[in-house]
C-alpha positions in Angstrom: 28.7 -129.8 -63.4 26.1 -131.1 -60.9 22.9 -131.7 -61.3 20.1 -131.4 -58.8 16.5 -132.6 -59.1 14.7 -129.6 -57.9 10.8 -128.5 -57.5 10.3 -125.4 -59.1 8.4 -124.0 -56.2 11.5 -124.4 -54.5 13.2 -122.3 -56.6 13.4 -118.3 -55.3 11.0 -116.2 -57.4 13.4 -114.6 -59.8 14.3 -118.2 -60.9 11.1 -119.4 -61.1 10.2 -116.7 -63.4 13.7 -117.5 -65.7 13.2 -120.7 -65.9 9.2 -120.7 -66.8 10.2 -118.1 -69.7 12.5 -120.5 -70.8 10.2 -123.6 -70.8 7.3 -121.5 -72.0 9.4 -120.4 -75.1 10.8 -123.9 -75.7 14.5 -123.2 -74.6 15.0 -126.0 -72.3 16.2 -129.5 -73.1 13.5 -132.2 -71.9 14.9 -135.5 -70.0 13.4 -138.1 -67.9 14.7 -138.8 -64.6 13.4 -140.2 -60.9 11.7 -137.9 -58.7 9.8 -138.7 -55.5 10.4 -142.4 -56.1 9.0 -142.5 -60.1 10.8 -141.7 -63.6 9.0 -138.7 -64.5 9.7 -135.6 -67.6 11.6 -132.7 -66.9 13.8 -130.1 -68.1 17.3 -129.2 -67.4 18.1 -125.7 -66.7 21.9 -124.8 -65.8 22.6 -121.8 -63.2 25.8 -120.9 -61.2 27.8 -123.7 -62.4 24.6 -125.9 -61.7 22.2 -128.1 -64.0 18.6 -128.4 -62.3 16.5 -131.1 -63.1 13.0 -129.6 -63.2 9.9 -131.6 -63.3 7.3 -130.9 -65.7 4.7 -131.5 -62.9 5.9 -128.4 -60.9 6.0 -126.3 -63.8 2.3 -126.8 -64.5 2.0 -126.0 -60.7 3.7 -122.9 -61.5 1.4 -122.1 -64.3 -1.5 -122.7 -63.0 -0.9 -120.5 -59.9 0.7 -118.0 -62.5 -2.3 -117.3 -64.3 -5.0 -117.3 -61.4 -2.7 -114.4 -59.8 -2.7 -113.1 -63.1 -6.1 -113.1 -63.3 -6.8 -111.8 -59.9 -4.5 -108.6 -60.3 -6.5 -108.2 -64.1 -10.0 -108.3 -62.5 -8.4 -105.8 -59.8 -7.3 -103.0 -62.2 -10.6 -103.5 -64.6 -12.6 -102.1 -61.2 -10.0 -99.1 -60.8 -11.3 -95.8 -62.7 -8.3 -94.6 -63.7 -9.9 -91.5 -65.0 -9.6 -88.1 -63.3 
């Protein structure tokens, strides 16, 4: 199989989300590898009949930018009266 070091932000969205499950519930196998010109942690995470090297750095990006939207769309339905 081949593997390719990959950003998750590069990833489409449905991926993204797949593979941040899977980190966030501990699924993925953690390895070190060179990214960007440094040996940095990641995870591998295989898809159609690929293995992508995922660094941990761009899953905290991920995260971070997870919750603030998560946030955001909280705030926005605690100032919608849902009542009738």
């Amino acid at each position: 199989m081949q593997r390719v070091i990959r950003s998750l932000k590069k990833c489409d969205s449905a991926l993204q989300n797949s593979i941040y499950l899977a980190f966030k519930e501990g699924e993925l196998e953690t390895t070190t590898f060179p990214y960007l010109g440094e040996l940095v942690k990641g995870v591998l995470y295989e898809t159609d009949g690929l293995i992508l090297l995922i660094p941990l750095n761009t899953i905290a990006e991920y995260n971070k930018n997870h919750v603030d939207i998560s946030e955001k769309i909280d705030e926005e339905l605690s100032e919608i009266d849902f009542e009738e």
